[in-house]
C-alpha positions in Angstrom: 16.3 34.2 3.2 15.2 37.4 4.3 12.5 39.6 3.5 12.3 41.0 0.3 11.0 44.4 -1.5 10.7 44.7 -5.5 9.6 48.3 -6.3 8.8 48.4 -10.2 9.4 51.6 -12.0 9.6 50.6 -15.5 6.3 52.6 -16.9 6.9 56.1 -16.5 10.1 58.3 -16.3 10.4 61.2 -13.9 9.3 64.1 -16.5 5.5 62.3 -16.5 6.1 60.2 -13.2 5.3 56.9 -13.3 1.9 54.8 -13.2 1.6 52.1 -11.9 4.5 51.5 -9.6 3.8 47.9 -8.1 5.5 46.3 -5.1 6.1 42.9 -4.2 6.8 41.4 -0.9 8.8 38.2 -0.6 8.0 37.1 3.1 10.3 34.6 4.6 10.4 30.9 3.2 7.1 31.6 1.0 7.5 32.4 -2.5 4.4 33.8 -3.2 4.5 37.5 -3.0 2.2 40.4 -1.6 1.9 42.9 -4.5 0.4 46.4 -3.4 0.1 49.0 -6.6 -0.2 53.0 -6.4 2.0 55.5 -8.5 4.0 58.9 -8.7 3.7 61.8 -9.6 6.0 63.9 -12.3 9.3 64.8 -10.3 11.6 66.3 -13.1 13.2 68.5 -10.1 15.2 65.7 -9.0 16.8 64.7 -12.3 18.1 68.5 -12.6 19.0 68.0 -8.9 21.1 65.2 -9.2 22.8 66.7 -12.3 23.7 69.5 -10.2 24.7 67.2 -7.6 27.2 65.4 -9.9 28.7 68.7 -11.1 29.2 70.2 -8.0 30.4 66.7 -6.8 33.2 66.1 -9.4 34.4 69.6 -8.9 35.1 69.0 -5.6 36.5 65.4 -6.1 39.3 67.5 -8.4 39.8 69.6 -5.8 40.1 67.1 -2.3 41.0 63.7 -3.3 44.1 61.7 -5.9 42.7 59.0 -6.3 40.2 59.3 -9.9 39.3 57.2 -12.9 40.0 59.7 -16.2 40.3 63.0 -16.6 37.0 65.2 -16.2 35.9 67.4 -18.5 36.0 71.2 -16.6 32.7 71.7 -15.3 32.4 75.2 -15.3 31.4 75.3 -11.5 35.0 76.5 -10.7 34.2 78.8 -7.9 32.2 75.9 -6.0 32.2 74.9 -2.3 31.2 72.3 0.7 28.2 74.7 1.6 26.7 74.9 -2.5 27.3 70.9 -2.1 25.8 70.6 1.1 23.2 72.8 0.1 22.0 70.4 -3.2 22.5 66.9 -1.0 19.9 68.8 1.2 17.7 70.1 -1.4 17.8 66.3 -3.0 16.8 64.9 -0.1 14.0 66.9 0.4 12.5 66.2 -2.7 13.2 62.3 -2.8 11.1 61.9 0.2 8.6 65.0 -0.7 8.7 62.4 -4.1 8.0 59.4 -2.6 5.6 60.7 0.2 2.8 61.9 -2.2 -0.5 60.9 -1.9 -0.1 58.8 -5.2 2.2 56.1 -3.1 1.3 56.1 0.2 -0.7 53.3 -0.4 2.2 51.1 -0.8 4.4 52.9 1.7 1.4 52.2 4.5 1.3 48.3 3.4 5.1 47.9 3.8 4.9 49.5 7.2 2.1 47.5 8.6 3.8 44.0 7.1 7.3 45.0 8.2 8.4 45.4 11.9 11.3 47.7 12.6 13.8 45.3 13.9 13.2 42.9 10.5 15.7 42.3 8.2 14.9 43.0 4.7 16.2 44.2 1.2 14.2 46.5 -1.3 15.4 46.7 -4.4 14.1 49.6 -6.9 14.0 47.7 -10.4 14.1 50.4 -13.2 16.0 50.2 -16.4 16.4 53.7 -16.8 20.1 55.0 -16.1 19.1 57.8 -14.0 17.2 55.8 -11.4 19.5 53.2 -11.0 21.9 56.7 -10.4 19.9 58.0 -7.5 20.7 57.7 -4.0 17.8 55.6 -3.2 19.1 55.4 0.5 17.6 58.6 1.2 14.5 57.7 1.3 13.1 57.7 4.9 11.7 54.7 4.5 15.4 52.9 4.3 16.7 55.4 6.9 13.4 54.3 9.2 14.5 50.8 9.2 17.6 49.9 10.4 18.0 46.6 9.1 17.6 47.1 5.3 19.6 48.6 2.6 18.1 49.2 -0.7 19.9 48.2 -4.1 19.1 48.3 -8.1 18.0 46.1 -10.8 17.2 45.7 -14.2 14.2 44.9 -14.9 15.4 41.9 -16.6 16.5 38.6 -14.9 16.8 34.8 -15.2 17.9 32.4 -12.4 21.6 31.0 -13.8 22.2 27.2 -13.0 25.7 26.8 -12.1 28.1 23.7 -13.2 29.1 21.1 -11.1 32.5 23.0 -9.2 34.8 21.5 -6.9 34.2 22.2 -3.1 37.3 23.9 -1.6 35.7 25.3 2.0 37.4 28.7 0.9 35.8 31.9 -1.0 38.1 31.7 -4.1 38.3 35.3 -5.3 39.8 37.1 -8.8 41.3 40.1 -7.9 42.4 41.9 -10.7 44.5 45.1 -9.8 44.7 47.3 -13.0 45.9 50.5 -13.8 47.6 51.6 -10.9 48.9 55.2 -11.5 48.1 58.1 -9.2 46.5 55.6 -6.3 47.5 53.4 -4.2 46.7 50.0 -5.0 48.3 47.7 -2.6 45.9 48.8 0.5 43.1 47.0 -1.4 45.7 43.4 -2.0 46.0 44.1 2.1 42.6 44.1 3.0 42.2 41.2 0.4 45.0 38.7 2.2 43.5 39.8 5.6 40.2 37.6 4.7 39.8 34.2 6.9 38.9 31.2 4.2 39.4 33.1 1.4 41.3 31.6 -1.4 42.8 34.4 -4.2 45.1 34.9 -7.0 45.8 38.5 -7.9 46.1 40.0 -11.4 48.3 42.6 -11.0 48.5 44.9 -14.1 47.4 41.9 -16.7 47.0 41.6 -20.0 43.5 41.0 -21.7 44.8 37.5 -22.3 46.0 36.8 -19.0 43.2 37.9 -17.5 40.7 35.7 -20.0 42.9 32.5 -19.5 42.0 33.1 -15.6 37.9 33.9 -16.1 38.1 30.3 -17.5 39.4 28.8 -14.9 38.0 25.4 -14.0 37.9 25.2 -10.7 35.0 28.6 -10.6 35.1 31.3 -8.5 32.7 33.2 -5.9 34.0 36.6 -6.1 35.3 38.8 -9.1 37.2 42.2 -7.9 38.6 44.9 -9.6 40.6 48.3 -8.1 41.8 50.5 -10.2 40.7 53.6 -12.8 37.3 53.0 -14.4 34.7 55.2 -15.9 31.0 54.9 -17.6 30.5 56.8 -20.7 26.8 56.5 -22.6 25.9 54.6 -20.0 28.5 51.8 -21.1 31.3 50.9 -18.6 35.3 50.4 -19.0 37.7 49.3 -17.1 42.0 49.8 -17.1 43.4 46.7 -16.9 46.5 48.0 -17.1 47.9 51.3 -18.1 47.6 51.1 -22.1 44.5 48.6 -22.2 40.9 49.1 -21.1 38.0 46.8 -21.8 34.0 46.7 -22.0 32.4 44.3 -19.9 31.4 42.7 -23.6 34.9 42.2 -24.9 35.2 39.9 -21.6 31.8 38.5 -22.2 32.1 34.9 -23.0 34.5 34.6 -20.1 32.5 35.8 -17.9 29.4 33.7 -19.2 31.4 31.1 -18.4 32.6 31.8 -14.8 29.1 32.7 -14.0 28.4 29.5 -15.1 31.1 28.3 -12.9 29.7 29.9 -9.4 30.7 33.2 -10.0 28.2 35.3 -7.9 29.4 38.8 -7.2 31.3 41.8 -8.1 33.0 44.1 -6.9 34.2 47.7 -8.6 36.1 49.4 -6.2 36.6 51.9 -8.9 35.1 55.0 -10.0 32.1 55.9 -12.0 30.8 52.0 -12.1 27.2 51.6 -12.6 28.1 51.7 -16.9 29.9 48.2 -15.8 27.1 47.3 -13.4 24.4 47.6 -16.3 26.3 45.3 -18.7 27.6 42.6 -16.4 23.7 42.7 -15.4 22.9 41.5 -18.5 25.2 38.3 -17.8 22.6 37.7 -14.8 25.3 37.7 -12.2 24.5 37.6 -8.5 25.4 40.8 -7.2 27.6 43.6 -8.1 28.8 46.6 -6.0 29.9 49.8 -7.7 30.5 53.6 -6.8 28.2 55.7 -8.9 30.7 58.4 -9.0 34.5 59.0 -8.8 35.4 57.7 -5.8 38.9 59.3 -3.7 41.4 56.3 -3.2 41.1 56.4 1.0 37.3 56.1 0.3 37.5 53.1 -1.7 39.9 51.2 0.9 37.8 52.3 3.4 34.6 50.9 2.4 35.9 47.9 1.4 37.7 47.4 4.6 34.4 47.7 6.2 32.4 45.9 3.7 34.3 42.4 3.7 35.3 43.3 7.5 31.6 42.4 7.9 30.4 40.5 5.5 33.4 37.4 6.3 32.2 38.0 10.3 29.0 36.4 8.9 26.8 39.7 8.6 24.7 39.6 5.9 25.7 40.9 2.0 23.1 44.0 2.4 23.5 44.6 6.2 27.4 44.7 5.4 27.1 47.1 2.6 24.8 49.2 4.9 27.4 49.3 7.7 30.1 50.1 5.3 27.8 52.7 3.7 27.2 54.1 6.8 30.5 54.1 8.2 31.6 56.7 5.4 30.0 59.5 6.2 32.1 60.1 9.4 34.6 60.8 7.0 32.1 63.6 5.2 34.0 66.6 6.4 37.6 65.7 4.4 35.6 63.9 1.6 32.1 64.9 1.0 29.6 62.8 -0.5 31.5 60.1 0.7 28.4 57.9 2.0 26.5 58.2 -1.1 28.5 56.2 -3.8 28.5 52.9 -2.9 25.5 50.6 -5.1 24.3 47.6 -5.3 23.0 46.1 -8.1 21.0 42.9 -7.8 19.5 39.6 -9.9 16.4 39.3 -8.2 16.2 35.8 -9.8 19.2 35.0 -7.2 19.2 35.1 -3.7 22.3 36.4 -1.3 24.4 34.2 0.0 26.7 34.7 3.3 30.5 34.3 3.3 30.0 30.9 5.0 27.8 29.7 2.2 30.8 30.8 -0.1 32.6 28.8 1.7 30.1 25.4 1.0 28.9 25.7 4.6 25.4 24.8 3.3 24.0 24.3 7.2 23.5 27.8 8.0 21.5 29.0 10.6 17.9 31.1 9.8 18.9 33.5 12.0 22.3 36.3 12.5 25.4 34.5 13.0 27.6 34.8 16.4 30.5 36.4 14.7 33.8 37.6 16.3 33.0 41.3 16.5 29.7 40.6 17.9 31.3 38.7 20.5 33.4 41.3 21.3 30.8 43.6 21.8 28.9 41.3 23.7 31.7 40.3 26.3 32.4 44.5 26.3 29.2 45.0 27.0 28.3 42.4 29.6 31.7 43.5 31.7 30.8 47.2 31.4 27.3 46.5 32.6 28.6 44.4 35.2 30.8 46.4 36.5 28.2 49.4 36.5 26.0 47.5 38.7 29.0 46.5 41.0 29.6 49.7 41.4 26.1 50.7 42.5 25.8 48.0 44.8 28.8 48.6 46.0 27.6 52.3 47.2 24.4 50.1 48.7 22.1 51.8 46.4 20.3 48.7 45.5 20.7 46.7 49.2 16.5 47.8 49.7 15.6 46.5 46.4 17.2 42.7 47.1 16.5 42.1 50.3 12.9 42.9 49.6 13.7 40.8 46.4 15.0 38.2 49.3 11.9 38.4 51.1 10.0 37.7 48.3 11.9 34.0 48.0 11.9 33.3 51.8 7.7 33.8 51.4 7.5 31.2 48.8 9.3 28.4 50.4 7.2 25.2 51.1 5.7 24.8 54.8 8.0 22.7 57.3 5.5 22.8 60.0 6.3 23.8 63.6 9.5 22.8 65.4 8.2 19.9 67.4 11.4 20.6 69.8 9.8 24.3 70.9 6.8 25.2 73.0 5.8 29.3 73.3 3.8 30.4 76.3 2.5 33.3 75.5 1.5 35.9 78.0 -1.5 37.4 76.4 -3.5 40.8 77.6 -6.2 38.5 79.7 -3.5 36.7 81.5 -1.8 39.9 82.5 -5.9 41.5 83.4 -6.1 38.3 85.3 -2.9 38.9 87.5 -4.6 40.4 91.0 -1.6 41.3 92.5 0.7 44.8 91.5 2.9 44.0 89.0 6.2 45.7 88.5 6.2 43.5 84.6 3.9 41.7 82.5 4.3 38.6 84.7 3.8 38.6 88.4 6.1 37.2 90.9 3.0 34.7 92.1 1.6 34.0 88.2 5.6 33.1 87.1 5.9 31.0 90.5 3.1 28.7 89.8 3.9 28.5 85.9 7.3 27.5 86.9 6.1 25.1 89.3 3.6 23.7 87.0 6.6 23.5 84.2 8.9 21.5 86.3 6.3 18.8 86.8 7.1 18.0 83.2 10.6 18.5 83.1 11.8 20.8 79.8 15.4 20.8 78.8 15.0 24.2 79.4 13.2 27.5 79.9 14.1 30.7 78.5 12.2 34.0 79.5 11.7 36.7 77.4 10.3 39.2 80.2 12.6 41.7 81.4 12.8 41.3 85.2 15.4 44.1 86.7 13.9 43.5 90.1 14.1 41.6 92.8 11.5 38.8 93.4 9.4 40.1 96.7 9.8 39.0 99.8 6.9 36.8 100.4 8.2 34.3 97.5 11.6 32.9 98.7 10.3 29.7 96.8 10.8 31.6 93.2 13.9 33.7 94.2 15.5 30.2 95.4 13.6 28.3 92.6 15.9 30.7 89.7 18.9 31.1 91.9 19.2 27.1 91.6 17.2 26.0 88.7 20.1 25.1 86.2 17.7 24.9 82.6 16.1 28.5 83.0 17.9 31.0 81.1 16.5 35.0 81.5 17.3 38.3 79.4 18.9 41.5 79.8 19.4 43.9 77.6 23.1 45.4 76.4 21.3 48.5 75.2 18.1 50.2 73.2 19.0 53.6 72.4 21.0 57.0 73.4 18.8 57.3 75.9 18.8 53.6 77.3 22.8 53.4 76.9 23.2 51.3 79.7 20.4 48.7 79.1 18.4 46.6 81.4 19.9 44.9 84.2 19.2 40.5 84.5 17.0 39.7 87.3 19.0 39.8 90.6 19.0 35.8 91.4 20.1 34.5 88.4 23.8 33.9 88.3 25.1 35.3 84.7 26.1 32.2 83.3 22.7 31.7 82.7 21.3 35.3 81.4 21.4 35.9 78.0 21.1 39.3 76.0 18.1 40.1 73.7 19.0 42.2 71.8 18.4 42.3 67.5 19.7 44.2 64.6 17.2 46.0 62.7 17.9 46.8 58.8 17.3 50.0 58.1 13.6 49.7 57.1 13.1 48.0 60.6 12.9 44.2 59.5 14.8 41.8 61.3 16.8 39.6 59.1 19.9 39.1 60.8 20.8 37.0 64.5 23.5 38.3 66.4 24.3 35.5 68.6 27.6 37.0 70.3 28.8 40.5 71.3 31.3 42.3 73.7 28.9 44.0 76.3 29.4 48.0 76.4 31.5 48.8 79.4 28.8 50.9 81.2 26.2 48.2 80.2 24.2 46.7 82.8 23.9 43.3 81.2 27.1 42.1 81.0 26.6 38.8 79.4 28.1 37.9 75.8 25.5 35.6 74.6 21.9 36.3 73.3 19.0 34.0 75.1 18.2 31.8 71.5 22.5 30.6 71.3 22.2 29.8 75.1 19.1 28.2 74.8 20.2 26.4 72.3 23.5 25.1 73.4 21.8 24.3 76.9 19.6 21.8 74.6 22.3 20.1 72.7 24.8 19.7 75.8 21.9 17.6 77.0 22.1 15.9 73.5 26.2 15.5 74.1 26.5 17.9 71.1 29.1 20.4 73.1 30.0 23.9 72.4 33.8 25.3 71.0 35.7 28.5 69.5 37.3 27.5 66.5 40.9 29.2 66.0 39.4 31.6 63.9 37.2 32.7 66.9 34.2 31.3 65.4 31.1 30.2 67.2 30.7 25.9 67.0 28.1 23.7 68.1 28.7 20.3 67.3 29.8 20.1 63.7 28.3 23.1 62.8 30.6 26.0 63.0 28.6 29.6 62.6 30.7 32.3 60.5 29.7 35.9 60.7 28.9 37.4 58.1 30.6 41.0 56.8 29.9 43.7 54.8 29.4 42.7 51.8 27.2 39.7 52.5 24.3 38.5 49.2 22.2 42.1 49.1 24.0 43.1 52.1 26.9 45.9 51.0 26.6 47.9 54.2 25.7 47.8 57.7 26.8 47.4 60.8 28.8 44.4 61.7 29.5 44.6 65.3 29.3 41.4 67.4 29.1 37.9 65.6 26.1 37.8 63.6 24.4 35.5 61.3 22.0 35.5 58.4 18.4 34.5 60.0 17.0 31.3 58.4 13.7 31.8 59.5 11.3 28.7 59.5 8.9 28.4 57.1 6.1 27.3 58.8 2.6 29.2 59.5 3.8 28.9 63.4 7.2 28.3 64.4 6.0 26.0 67.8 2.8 25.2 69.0 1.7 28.0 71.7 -0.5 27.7 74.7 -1.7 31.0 76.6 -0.5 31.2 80.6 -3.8 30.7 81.2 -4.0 27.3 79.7 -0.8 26.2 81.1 -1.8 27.4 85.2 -5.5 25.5 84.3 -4.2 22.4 82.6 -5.7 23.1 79.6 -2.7 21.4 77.4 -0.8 18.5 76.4 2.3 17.5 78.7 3.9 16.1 75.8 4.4 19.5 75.0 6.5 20.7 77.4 8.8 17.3 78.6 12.7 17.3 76.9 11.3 20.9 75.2 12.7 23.8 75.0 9.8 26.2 76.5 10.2 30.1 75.7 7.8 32.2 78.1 7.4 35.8 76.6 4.7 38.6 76.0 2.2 38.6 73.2 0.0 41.8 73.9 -0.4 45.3 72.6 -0.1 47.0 75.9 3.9 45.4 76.0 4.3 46.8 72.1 7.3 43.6 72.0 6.6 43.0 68.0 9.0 43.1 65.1 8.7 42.9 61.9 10.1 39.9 59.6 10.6 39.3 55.9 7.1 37.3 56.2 6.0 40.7 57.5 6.1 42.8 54.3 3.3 40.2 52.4 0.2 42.1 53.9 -0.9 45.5 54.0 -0.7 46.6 57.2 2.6 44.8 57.8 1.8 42.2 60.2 4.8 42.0 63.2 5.4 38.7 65.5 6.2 39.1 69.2 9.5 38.8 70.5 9.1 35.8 71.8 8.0 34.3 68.5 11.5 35.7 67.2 13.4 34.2 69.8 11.9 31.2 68.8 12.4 31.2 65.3 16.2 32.3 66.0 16.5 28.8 68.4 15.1 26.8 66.0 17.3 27.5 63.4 20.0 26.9 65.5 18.8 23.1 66.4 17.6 22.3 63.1 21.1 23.0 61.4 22.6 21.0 64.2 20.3 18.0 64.8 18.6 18.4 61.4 21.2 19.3 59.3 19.1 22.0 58.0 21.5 24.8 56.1 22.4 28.2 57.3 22.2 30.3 54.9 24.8 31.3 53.0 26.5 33.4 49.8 28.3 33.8 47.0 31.7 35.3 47.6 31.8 38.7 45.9 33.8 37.3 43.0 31.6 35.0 42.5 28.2 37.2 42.5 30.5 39.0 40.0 30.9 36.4 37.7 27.4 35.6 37.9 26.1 38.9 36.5 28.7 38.6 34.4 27.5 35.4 33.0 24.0 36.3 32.9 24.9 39.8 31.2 27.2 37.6 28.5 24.3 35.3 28.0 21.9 38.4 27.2 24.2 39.3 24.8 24.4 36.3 22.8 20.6 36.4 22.9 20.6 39.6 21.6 22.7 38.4 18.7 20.7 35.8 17.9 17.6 37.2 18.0 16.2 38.4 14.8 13.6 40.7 16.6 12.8 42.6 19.7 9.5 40.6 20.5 11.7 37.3 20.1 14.5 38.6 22.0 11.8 40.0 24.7 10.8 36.8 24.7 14.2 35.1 25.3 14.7 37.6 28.0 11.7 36.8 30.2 12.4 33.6 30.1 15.9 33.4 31.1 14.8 36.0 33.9 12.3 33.3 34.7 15.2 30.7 34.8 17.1 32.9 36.9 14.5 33.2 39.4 14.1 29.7 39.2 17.6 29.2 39.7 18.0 31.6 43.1 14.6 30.3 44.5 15.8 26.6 44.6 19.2 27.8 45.7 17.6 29.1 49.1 15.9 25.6 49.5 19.7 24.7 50.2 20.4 27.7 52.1 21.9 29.9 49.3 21.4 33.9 48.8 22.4 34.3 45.4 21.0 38.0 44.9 18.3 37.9 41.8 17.7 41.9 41.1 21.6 42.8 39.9 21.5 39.2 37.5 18.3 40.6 36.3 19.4 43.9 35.7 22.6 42.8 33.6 20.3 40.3 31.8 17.5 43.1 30.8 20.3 46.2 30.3 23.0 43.7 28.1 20.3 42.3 25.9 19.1 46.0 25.1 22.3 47.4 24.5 23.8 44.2 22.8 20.7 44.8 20.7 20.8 48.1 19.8 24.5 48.3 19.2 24.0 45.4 16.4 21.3 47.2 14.9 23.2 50.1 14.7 26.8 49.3 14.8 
């Protein structure tokens, strides 16, 4: 059950006000209620209010609607219009709340706010047995209005607990719907709504007799739901209904019967009828569930239209009060034909009995604590998911969140587990003291004397092969033929060139003169645009005026020189792919994961760098020319030779980059080395490249996590438990994506968790205020 508020004003009346005024709170599952007590004041404004308001009402329901219960006395108020009625809804509003704001009850107004949190469900109901109370629109109160999930209702403030018979179970909602007195209004809309209900078993009265309609109140087999449409009226605060159109009856002329099929499981009412609450007051007495009434004359469409709404939502699985609320609510669009509209539906309530959902009706006893996934609410859910997803395909799409996932990729790559170094790889580094140690002039960062004793000292321990990663556009000097003729013939040392840098470098940087260009390779990268390199481009078509004419970058031709000394040769698949061995390298397009635009020239893939605190073990020039390492190092390796000094400014940044503050870059070299060892490892190692999603599928994955919000939100009773949900699916998620690229997969994280966080609000809030 849901929470409950009894508000007692039975001592007082509204001429002297009314002390005390106790309230009750039922908390869920405990039956042992928190009673606050305070009082009001003397508010005899609002009784001649609410006269006014009726006279001015039924003047204007002669004049706008058909459908009416009898005749109405002339109220004098001939000359009436929507602005005086307007006028006195406003006026009563005003002093309801001025009413119930007083200093007198704010006590128990401040305790219901702090015990009750605004996405709660709750009822109050206003137990009073005087007829003018139970008359007022207690839904003004901003109090109700405040909370979105309550709806307030009447009582008497007499009740017992009524212990129905044995019945048989049938699995359907088995309803008496009598439809009486017909003339002037239009009574088969309400038989259509009825036969529209799913598991709803009912027999119709049409027009009956007082003795038909007795023979079927004793029916054996019970029923759930009693409903009459039709003229009615309350006179002296006594109700009658027209069965037909020469007999009307009391609510006691049917009283035995009705004893009976309350005894039988009868447990609501409904007067879709005019002028009910006479009817409500006496059928009270029988201590019956609930009953719904209009407290005034009611216009035909009106009627239908609440009760379309009403049992719309209530046999969905919304709640008895939510659904009256929604109903409620949905009338006063309809305000401008038919004023007033909004403010006649009432419920009147046995607090002795609790509400029961349509499912319950139906003997579904197994019902869930919390809101039911009903149709409509899965149609707003899958609306709402597929709108949301397509909102944030649409942004991506324009590459207005690309920044915000790849840092979001970043982010994962950082948190992988350590591989270690690449056992395959040794780095020489050519640090600032090994280029202050170089006596000679140098025309790069490496001397022709310095590079022809480290190549000497290399070949001693014979490397699969060398790469260098020092531009040398130069010829070697004179005075060492042994180098010139030592890279003209030395089959496993691969240099650089570069295609081109910039607008003002168009033509690059020429190879060095003596190596033949099957064995030069280009090193150039693709920067994102906030300068992190994330991407390899391992093949491109050389610009035409390009000095460096070769197609390959220096980690693909180091690499493939390695494996063809493994046997592992090197293809073009038909689709002009790149393939070493078994490993065939696609390149990626736009859209890629987070990538939805950049450039794809040339044949690039994603960059799976290694996780590792150092890609290879390194050893400074120095060490190498003084023996200050381990051969083991450098025999069957792949050795990459490059700069790792300020004064060469060769540093890039990476995704491991962006963890510190300043960003710490790695030297080209080290890049190189990363890009080669991916390479290998998904080769030799079978190590993934990493790879995506196709764009349906990111689709249907924010799709999915958007629908899955939704039904959250529809569980959920509040916002701190769906929060709660929320962060920990988003936590899932995460969790999900993370170990995804362990196995080489990108699935993007921020747009899942933005149709995750936006679907479960909106879901949310259109529930609460749908």
């Amino acid at each position: 059950m849901s929470k409950l508020i009894v508000l007692s004003l039975e001592k007082g009346n509204l001429n002297d006000g009314f002390f005390p005024v106790t309230a009750q709170l039922w908390e869920t599952n405990n039956y042992r209620p928190i009673k606050f007590i305070g009082s009001l004041p003397p508010a005899p404004k609002i009784a001649e209010l609410y006269k006014r308001f009726q006279l001015i009402y039924q003047a204007l329901h002669k004049r706008f609607v058909s459908r009416s219960g009898i005749e109405v006395e002339s109220t004098g108020l001939n000359n009436v219009s929507e602005v005086d009625f307007s006028e006195v809804q406003e006026q009563l509003y005003e002093e309801i709340n001025s009413w119930l704001n007083s200093d007198l009850f704010r006590p128990i107004d401040q305790k219901l706010r702090e015990k009750l949190a605004l996405d709660e469900e709750f009822q109050v109901i206003i137990e009073a047995s005087d007829y003018l109370l139970q008359q007022l629109p207690w839904h003004l109160w901003n109090f109700i209005e405040h909370y979105q999930l309550c709806e307030v209702a009447v009582s008497n403030p007499k009740y017992e607990r009524v212990i129905p018979l044995p019945r048989q179970k049938t699995n359907k909602v088995r309803i008496l719907a009598i439809l009486g007195n017909s003339q002037g209004i239009d009574i088969q809309q309400d038989r259509n709504i009825l036969e529209q209900l799913p598991d709803a078993s009912i027999v119709f009265l049409v027009e009956p007799s007082r003795q038909e309609l007795d023979k079927w109140l004793w029916d054996e087999q019970g029923w759930d739901i009693l409903f009459f449409a039709g003229h009615s009226h309350s006179q002296d605060e006594k109700g009658q209904i027209h069965i037909n159109q020469t007999s009307s009856l009391t609510i006691n002329e049917l009283k035995n019967a009705l004893i009976y099929a309350i005894s039988r499981g009868l447990k609501i009412a409904i007067f879709n009828s005019c002028d009910g609450l006479g009817l409500a007051r006496q059928l009270a007495d029988l201590q019956i569930n609930q009953i719904i009434v209009m407290r005034e004359e009611i216009p035909d469409f009106i009627a239908q239209e609440f009760l379309k709404h009403f049992l719309g939502a209530f046999s969905e699985g919304q709640s008895f009060y939510l659904a009256v609320r929604y109903a409620r609510s949905r009338l006063q669009g309809l305000e401008e034909e038919f004023p007033g509209a909004s403010w006649l539906p009432v419920i009147c309530q046995n607090i002795a009995q609790e509400t029961l959902t349509w499912q319950e009706l139906c003997g579904q006893t197994n019902i869930i604590a919390f809101p039911k996934l009903i149709a409509r609410n899965l149609k707003i859910t899958f609306l709402v998911s597929v709108l949301i997803t397509g909102l944030i395909t649409g942004v991506r799409l324009l590459g207005f969140m690309q920044q915000w996932e790849l840092s979001a990729f970043d982010s994962m790559m950082r948190m992988r587990p350590d591989e270690g170094a690449d056992k395959r790889l040794l780095v020489i580094t050519v640090t600032e003291a090994d280029i202050q140690a170089q006596k000679e002039r140098q025309k790069s960062s490496l001397s022709d004397s310095t590079l022809q004793e480290l190549l000497q000292k290399l070949s001693l321990y014979k490397p699969k092969a060398i790469g260098l990663d020092i531009y040398r556009d130069f010829p070697v000097g004179s005075q060492y033929p042994d180098l010139a003729n030592h890279l003209r013939t030395n089959k496993n040392f691969i240099a650089i060139c570069q295609v081109s840098n910039s607008k003002k470098q168009a033509v690059g940087i020429s190879p060095p003169p003596e190596i033949p260009s099957n064995r030069i390779g280009f090193s150039d990268v693709v920067f994102d645009s906030d300068l992190v390199i994330r991407r390899n481009l391992l093949y491109m078509t050389p610009e035409v005026g390009s000095n460096c004419k070769s197609p390959y970058s220096l980690n693909f031709e180091l690499a493939r020189q390695y494996l063809a000394k493994e046997g592992i040769g090197f293809d073009i698949t038909d689709e002009g792919y790149l393939q070493l061995g078994k490993i065939v390298f696609k390149p990626i397009d736009a859209p890629t994961g987070g990538y939805q635009k950049f450039d794809t020239y040339g044949h690039q893939i994603l960059l799976n760098y290694r996780s590792s605190r150092e890609v290879a073990k390194q050893v400074s020039v120095a060490q190498v020319l003084n023996n200050q390492f381990d051969p083991n190092l450098i025999k069957d390796k792949i050795v990459l030779i490059g700069v790792d000094s300020q004064s060469a400014k060769d540093y890039f940044l990476t995704p491991y980059s962006m963890a510190t503050t300043p960003h710490q870059e790695i030297s080209g070299v080290l890049l190189h080395a990363h890009m080669v060892s991916q390479i290998l490892s998904a080769v030799l190692d079978k190590r993934s490249l990493l790879w995506v999603l196709p764009a349906w599928g990111e689709i249907l994955s924010i799709c999915g996590t958007s629908l899955v919000a939704g039904i959250l939100a529809v569980y959920s009773r509040s916002q701190l438990k769906l929060a709660i949900l929320i962060s920990a699916e988003l936590l899932i998620i995460y969790g999900c994506c993370f170990v995804l690229l362990l196995y080489g997969g990108w699935m993007p994280f921020l747009p899942s968790a933005l149709g995750l966080v936006i679907t479960g609000i909106s879901v949310k809030n259109t529930k609460n205020y749908s």
